[in-house]
C-alpha positions in Angstrom: 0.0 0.0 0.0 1.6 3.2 -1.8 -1.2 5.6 0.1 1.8 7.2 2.5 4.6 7.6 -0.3 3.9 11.4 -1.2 2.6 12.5 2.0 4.5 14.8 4.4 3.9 14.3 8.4 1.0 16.7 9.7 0.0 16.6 12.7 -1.7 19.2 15.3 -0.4 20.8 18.8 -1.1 23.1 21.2 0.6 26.1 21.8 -0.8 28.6 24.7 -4.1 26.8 25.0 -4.9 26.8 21.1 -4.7 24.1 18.2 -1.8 24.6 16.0 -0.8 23.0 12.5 2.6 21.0 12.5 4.6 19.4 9.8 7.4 17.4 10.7 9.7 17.0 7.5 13.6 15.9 7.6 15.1 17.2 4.7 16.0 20.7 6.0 17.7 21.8 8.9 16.1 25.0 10.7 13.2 24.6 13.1 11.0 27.5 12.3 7.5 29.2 13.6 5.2 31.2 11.7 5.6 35.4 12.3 1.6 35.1 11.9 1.3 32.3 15.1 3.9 34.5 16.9 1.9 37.8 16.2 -1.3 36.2 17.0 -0.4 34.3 20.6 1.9 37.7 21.6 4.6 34.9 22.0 8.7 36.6 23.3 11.1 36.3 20.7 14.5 37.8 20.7 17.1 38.7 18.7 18.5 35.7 15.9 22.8 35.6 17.1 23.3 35.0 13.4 20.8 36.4 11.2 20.9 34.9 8.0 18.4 34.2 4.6 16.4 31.7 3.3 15.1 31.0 0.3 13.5 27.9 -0.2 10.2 28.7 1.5 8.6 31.4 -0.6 9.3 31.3 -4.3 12.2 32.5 -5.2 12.1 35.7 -2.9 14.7 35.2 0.3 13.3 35.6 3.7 15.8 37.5 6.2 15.6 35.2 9.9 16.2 38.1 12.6 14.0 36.4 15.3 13.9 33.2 17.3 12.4 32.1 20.3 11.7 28.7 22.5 8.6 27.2 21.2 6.4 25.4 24.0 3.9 22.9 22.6 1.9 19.8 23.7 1.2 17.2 21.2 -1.9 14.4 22.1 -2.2 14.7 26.1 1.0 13.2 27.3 4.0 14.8 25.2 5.3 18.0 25.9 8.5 20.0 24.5 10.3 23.2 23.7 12.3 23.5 20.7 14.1 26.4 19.7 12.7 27.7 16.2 13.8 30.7 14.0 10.6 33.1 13.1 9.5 33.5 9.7 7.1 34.5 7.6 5.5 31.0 5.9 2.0 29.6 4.8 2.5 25.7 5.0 1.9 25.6 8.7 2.0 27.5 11.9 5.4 25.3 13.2 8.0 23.4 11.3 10.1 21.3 12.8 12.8 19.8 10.6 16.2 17.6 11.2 17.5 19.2 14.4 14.3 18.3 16.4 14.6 14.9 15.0 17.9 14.2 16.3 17.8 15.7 19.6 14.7 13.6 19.9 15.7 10.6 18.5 12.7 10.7 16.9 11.9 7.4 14.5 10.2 8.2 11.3 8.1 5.1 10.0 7.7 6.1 6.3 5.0 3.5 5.3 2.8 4.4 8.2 4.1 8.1 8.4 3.8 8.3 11.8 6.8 9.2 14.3 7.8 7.5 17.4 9.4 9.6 20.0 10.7 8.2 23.6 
């Protein structure tokens, strides 16, 4: 059964008491937040150490990362985390989480099933 074999991971979360959309997708390596949850939830950010651009999220046109900030979240009713995330301005979802969060998770992607396992 082929039904999983184009699909990326969404999921949802909660993020100061509201539902969130989340992709989980390991081909990049930047956790990121949308400016629009950030904006909306009045969620801190500070100053990016490194500010740097990407490209790859908004065709073509390069998006200048100035902000970050620790993301809180809750995902189901039993597992909850903080991940560091650089804020930009996207459309695919309100939080991205990408290689990093994998690793530090150890998080085990099941690509037939696309689910994750995380211990």
């Amino acid at each position: 059964d082929d039904d999983q074999r184009e699909n990326i991971f969404q999921s949802r979360c909660i993020i100061k008491e509201r539902v969130c959309s989340l992709i989980i997708d390991g081909g990049s390596c930047t956790n990121v937040v949308a400016i629009t949850l950030v904006d909306k939830l009045k969620l801190p950010t500070t100053a990016h150490p490194s500010p740097y651009k990407l490209q790859w999220l908004i065709n073509g046109n390069q998006i200048k990362v100035t902000q970050l900030m620790l993301l809180s979240f809750l995902i189901g009713k039993r597992y909850k985390d903080e991940v560091l995330c650089d804020v930009i301005s996207m459309d695919a979802c309100h939080t991205l989480f990408e290689r990093p969060w994998q690793f530090d998770r150890s998080a085990k992607h099941d690509g037939r099933k696309n689910t994750y396992t995380i211990k």
